[in-house]
ROPAKOL-834144 format. One record per atom (N, C-alpha, C): residue number from 1; x, y, z; atom name. Coordinates in Angstrom, 2 decimals. Layout:
<atoms>
> NUM/X/Y/Z/CA
...
</atoms>
This chain:
<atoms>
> 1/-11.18/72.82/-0.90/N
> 1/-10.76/74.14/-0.46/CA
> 1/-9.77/74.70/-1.48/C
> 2/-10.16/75.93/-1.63/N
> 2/-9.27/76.61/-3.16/CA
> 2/-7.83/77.39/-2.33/C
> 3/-6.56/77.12/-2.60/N
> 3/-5.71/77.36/-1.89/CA
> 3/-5.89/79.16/-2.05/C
> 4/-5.22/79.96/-0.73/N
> 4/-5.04/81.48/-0.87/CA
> 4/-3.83/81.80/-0.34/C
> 5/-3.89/81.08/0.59/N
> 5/-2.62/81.32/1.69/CA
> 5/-2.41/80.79/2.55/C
> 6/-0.98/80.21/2.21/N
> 6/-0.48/79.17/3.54/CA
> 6/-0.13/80.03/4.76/C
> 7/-1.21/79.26/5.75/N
> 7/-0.90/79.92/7.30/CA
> 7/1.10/79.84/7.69/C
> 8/1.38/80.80/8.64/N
> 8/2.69/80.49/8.95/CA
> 8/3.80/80.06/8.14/C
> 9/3.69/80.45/6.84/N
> 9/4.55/79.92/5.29/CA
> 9/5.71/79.55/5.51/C
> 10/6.34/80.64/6.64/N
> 10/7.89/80.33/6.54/CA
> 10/8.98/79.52/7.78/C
> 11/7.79/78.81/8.62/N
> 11/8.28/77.99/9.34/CA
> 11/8.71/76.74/8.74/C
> 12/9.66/76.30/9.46/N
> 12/9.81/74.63/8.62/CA
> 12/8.80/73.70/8.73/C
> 13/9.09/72.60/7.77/N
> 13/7.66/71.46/7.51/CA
> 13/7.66/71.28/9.15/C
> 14/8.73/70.76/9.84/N
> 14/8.55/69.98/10.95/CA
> 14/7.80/70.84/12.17/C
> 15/7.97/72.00/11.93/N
> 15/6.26/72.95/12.69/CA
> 15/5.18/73.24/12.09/C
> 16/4.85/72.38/11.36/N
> 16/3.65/72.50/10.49/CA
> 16/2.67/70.85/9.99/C
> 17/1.97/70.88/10.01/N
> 17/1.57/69.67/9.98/CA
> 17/0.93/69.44/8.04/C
> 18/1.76/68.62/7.37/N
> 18/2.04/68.56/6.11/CA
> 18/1.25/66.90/5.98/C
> 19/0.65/67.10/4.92/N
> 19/-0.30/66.35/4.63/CA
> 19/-0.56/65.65/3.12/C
> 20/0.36/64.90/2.64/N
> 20/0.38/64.62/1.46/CA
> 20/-1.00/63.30/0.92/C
> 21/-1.93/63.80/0.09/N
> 21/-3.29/62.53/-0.61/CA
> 21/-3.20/62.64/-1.79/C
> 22/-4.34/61.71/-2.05/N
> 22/-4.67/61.35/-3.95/CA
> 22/-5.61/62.03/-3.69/C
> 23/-5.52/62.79/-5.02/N
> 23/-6.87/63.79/-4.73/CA
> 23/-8.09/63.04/-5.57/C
> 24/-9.11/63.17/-5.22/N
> 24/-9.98/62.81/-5.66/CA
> 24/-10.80/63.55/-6.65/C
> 25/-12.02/63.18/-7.93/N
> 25/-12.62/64.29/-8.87/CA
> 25/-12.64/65.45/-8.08/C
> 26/-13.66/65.33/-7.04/N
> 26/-13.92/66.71/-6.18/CA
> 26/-12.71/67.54/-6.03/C
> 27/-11.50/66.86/-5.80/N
> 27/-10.06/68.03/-5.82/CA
> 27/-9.64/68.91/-6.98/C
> 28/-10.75/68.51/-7.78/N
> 28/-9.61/68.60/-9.01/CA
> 28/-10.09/70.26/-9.15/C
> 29/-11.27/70.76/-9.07/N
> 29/-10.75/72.72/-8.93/CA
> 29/-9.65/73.48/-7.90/C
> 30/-9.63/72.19/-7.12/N
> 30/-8.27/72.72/-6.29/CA
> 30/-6.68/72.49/-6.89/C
> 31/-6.70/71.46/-7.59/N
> 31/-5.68/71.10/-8.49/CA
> 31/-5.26/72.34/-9.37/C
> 32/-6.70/72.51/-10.17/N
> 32/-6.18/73.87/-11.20/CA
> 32/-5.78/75.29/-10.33/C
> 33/-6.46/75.41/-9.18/N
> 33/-6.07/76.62/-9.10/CA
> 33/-5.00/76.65/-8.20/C
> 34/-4.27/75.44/-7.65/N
> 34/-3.06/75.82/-7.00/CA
> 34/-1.98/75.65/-8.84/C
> 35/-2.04/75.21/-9.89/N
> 35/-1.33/75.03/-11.24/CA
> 35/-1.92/76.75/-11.50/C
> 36/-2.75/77.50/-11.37/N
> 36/-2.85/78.68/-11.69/CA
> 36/-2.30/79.47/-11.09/C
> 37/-2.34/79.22/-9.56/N
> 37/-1.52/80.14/-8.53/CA
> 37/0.00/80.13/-8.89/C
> 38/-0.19/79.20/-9.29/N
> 38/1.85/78.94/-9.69/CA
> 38/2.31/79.12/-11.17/C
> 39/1.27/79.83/-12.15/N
> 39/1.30/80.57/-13.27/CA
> 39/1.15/79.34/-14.40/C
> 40/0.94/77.98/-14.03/N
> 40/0.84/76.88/-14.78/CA
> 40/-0.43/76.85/-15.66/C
> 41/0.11/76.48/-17.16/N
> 41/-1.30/76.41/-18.06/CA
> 41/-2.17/75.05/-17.48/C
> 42/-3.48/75.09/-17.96/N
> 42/-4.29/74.10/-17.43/CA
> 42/-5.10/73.45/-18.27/C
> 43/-4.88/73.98/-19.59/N
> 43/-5.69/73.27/-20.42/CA
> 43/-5.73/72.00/-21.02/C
> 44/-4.94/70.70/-20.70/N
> 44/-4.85/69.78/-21.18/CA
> 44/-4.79/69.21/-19.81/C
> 45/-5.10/69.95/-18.55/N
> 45/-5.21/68.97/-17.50/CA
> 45/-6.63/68.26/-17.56/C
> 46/-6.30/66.89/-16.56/N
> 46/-7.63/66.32/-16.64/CA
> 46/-7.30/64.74/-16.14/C
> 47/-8.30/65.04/-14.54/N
> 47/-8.23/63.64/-14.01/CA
> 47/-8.30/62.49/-14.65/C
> 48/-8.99/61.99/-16.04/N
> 48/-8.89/61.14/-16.56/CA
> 48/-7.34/60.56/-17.05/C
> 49/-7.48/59.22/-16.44/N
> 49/-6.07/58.49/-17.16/CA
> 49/-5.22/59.02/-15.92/C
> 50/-5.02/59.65/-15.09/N
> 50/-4.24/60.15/-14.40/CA
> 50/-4.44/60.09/-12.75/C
> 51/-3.44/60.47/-12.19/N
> 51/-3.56/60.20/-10.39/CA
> 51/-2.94/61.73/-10.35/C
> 52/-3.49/62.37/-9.51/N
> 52/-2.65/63.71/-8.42/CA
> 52/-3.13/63.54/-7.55/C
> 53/-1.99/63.91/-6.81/N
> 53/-1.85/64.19/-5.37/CA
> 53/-1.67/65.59/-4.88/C
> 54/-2.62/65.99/-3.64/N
> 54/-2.13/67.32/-3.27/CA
> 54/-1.58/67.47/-1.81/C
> 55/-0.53/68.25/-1.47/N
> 55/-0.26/68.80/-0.47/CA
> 55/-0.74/69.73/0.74/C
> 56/-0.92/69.39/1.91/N
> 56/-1.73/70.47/1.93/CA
> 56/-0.18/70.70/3.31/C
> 57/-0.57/71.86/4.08/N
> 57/0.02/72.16/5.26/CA
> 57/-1.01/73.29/5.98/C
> 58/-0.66/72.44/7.45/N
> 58/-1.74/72.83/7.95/CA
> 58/-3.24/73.06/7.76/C
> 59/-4.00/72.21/6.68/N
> 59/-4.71/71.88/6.41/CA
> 59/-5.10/73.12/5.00/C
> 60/-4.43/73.50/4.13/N
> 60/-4.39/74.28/3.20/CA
> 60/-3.70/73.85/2.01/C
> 61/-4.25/73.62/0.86/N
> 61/-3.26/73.08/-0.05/CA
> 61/-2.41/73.94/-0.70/C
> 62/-1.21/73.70/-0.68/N
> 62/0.40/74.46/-0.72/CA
> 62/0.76/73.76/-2.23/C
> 63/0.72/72.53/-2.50/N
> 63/1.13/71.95/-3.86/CA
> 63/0.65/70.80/-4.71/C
> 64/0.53/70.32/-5.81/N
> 64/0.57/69.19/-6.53/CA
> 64/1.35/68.92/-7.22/C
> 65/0.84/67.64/-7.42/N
> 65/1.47/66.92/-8.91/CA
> 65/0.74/65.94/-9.50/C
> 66/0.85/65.58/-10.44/N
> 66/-0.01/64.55/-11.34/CA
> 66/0.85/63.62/-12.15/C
> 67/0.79/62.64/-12.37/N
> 67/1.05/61.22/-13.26/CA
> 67/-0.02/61.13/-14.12/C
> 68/0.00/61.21/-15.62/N
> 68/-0.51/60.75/-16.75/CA
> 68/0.02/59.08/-16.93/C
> 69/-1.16/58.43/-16.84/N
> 69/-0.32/56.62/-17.16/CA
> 69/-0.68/56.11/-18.76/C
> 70/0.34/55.95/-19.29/N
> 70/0.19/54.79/-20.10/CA
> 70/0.85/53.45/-20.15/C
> 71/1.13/53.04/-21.21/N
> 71/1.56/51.61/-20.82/CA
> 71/2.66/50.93/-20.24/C
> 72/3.43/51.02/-18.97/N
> 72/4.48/50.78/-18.29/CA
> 72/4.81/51.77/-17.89/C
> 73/4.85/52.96/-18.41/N
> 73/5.08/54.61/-18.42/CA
> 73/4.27/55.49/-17.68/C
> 74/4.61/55.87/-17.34/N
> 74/3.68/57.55/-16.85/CA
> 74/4.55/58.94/-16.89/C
> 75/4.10/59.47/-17.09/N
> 75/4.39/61.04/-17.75/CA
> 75/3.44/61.86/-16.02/C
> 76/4.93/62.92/-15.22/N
> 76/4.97/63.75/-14.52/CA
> 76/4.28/64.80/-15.22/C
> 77/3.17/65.38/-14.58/N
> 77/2.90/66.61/-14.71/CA
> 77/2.41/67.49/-13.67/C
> 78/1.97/68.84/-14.32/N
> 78/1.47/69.54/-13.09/CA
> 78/2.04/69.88/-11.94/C
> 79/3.41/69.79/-11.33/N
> 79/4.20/69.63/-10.60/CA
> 79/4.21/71.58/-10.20/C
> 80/3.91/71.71/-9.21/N
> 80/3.73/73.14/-8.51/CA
> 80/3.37/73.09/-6.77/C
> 81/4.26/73.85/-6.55/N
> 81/4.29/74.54/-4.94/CA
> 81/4.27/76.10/-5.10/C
> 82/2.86/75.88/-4.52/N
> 82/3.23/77.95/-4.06/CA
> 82/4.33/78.74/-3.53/C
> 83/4.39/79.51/-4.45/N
> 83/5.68/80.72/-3.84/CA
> 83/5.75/80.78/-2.56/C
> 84/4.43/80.98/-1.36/N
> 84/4.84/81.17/0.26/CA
> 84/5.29/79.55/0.85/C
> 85/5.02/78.53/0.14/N
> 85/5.24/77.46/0.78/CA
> 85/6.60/76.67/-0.22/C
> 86/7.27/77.03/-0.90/N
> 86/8.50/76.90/-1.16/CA
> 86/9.70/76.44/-0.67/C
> 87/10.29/76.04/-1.06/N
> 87/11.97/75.99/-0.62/CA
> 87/11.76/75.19/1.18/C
> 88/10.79/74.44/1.15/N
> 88/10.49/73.63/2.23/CA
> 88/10.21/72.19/2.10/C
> 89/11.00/71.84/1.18/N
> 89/10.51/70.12/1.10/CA
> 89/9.29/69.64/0.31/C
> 90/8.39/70.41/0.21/N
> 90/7.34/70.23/-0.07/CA
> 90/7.37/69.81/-1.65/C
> 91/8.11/70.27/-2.39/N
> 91/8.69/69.67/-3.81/CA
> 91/8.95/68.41/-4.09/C
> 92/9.43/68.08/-2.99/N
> 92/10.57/66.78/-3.01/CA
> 92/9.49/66.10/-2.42/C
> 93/9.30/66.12/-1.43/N
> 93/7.78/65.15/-0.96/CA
> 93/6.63/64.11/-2.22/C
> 94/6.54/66.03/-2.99/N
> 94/5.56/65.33/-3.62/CA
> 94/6.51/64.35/-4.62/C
> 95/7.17/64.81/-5.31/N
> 95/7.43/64.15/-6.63/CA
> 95/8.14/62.65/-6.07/C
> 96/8.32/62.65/-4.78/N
> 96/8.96/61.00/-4.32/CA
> 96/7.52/60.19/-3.95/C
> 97/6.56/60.73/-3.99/N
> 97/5.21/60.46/-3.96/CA
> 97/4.80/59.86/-5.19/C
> 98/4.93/60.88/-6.15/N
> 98/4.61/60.23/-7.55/CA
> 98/5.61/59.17/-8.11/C
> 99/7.14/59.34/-7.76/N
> 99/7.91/57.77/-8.27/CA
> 99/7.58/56.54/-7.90/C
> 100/7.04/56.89/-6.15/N
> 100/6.98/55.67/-5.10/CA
> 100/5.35/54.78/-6.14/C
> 101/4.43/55.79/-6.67/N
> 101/3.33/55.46/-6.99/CA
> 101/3.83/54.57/-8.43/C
> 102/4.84/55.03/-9.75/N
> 102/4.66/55.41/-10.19/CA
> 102/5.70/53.32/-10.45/C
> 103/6.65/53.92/-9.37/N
> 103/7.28/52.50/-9.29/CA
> 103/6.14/50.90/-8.86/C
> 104/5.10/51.56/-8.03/N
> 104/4.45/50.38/-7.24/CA
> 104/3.62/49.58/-8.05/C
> 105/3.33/50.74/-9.46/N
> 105/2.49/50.05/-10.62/CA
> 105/2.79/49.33/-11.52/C
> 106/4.18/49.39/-11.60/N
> 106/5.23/48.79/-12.44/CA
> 106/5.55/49.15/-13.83/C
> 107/5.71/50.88/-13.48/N
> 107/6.47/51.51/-14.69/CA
> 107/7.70/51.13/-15.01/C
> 108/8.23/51.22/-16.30/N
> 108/9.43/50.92/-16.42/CA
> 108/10.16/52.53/-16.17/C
> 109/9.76/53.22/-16.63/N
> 109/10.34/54.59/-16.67/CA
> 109/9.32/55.56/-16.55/C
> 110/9.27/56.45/-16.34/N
> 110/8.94/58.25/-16.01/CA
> 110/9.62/59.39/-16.96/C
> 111/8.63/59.94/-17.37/N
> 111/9.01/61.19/-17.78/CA
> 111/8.13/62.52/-17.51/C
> 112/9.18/63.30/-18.42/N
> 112/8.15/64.81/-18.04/CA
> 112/9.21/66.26/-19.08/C
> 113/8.64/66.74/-18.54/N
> 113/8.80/68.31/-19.65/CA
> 113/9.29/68.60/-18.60/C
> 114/10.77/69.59/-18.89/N
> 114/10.81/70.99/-17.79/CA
> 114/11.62/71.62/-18.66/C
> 115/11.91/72.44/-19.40/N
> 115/12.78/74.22/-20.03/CA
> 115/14.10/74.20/-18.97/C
> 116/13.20/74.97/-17.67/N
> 116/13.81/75.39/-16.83/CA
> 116/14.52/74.56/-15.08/C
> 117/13.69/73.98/-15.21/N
> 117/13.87/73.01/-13.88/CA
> 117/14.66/71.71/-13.99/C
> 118/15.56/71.46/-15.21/N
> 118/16.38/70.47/-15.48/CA
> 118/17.46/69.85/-14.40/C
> 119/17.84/71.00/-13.50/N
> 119/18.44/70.63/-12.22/CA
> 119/17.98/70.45/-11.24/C
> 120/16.84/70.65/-10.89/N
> 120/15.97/70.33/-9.80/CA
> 120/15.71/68.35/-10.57/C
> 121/15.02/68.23/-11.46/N
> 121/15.05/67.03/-12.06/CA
> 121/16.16/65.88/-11.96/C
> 122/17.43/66.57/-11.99/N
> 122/18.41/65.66/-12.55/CA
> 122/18.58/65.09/-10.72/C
> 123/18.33/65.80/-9.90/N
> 123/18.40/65.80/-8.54/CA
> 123/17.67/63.97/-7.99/C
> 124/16.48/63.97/-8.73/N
> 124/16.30/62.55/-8.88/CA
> 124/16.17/61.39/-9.54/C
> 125/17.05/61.85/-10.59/N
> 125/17.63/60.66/-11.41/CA
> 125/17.01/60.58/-12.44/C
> 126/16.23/61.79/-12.95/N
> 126/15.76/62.00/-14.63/CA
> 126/17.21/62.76/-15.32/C
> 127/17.48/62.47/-16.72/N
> 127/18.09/63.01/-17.49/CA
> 127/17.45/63.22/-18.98/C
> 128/18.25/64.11/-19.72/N
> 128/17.52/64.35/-20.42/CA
> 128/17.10/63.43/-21.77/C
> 129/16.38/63.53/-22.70/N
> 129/15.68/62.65/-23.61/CA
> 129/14.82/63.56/-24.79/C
> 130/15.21/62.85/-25.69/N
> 130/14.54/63.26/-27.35/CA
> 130/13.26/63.63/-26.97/C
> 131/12.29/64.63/-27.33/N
> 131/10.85/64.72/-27.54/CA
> 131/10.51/63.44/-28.44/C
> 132/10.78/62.80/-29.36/N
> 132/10.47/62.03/-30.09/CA
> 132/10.08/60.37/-28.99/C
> 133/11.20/60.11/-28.03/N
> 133/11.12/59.49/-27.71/CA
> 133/10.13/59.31/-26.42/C
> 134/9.84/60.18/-25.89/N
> 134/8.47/60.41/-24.82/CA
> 134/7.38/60.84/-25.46/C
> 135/6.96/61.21/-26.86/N
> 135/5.66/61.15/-28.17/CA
> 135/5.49/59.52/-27.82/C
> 136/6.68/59.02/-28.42/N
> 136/6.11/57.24/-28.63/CA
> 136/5.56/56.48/-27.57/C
> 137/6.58/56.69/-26.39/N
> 137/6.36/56.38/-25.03/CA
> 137/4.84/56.45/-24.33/C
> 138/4.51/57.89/-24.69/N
> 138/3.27/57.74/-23.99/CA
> 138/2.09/58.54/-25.22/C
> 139/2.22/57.98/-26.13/N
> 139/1.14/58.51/-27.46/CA
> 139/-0.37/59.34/-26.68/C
> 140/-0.55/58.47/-26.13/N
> 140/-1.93/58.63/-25.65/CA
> 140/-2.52/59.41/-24.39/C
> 141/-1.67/60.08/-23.80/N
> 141/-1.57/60.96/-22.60/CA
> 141/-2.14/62.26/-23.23/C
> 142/-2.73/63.13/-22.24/N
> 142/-3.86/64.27/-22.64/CA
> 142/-2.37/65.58/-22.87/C
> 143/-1.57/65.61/-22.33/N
> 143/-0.18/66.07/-22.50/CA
> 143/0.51/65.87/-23.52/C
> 144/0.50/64.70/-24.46/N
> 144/1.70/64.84/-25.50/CA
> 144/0.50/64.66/-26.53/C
> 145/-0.93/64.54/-26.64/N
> 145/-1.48/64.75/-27.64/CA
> 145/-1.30/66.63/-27.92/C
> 146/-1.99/67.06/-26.70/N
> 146/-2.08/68.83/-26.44/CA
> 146/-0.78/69.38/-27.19/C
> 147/0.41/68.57/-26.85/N
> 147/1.55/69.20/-27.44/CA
> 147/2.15/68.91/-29.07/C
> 148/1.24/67.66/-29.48/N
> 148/1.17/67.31/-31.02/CA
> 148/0.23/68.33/-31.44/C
> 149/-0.59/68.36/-30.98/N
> 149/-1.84/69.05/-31.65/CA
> 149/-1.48/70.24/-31.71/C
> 150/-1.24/71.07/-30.74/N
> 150/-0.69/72.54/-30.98/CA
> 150/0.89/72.96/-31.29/C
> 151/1.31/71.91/-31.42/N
> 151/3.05/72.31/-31.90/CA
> 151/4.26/73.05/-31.05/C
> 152/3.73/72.60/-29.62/N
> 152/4.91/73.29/-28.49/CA
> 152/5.73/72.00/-28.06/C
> 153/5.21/71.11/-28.66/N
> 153/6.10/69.34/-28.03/CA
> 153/7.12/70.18/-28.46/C
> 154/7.89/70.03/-29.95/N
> 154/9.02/69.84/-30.33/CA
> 154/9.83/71.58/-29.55/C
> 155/9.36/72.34/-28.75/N
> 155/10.64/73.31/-28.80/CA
> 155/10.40/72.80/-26.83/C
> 156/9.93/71.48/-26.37/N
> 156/10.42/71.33/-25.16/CA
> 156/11.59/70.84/-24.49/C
> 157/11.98/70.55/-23.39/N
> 157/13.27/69.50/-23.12/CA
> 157/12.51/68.16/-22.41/C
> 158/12.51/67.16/-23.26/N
> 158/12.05/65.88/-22.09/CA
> 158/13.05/65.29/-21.40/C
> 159/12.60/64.99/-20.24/N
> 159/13.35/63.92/-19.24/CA
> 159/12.92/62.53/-19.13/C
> 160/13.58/61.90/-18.59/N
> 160/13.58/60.42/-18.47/CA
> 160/13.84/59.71/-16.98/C
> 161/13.11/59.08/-16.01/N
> 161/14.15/58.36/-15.53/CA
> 161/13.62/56.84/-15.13/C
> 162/14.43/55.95/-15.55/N
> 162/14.40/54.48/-15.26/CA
> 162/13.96/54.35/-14.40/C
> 163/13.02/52.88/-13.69/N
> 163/11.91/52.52/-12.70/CA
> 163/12.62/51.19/-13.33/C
> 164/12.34/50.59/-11.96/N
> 164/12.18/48.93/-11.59/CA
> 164/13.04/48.23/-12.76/C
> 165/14.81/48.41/-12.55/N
> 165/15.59/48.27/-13.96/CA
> 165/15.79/46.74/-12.74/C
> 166/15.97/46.95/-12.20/N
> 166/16.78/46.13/-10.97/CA
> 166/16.01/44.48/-10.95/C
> 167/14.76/44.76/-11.04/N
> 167/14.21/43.54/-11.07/CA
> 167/14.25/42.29/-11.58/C
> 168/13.98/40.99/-10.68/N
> 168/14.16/39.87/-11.53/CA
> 168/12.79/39.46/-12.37/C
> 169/12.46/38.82/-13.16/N
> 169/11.50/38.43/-13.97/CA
> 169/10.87/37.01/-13.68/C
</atoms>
């Protein structure tokens, strides 16, 4: 189902019945066009190598996000909630979705791009980090090739945040 409009937008989650999955190939035109609805480029998206999850409420999908994996690592992307379903949790849901995933596989760390959303980020324990050092990290992700190849890596801000430091061996 291609998102248009969340029924009842501005009630809270807890009157609404919120529905967080792994989306499957078949999701994935729903993937792009809730990343389009939310003005997000889409051209280096791509289920391969990767897990998203979408949100739905009330049986309508309201948001995603995606994990690019490489080796211990995975790289956040795609991360969007529609403007009517906003400022409702639905942010935070997902992206504790993608750590919980992101931890269970046994990343050492997470990263991701944000310009603008550096405080929403820092909120769960990403800080910031060299572009150089999330290139090496995850070479092989459809995301930091797209951003070698066309030359927008270096004017981004990367984040970072530690996974499974705690553990014994």
């Amino acid at each position: 189902m291609i998102p248009t409009k969340i029924p009842n937008a501005h009630p809270s989650l807890s009157q609404m019945h919120v529905k967080l999955r792994q989306a499957t190939p078949s999701d994935f035109p729903t993937v792009l066009a809730l990343l389009e609805g939310c003005g997000l480029h889409t051209q280096s998206v791509t289920p391969e190598g990767s897990t998203y999850w979408i949100a739905e409420l009330d049986g309508v999908p309201g948001g995603c996000i995606g994990l690019e994996h490489g080796e211990g690592v995975s790289l956040i992307r795609s991360t969007a909630v529609l403007p009517t379903a906003r400022s409702q949790g639905l942010g935070r849901a997902l992206v504790t979705s993608a750590l919980t995933h992101a931890s269970l596989r046994g990343d050492r760390a997470v990263y991701l791009f944000s310009q603008e959303a550096g405080d929403y980020w820092q909120r769960f324990g990403f800080g910031p980090v060299g572009v150089d050092e999330i290139s090496a990290a995850l070479p092989d992700t459809p995301q930091i090739k797209s951003g070698l190849l066309k030359g927008w890596i270096h004017g981004e801000q990367a984040w970072k945040r530690e996974l499974n430091t705690g553990r014994q061996k």
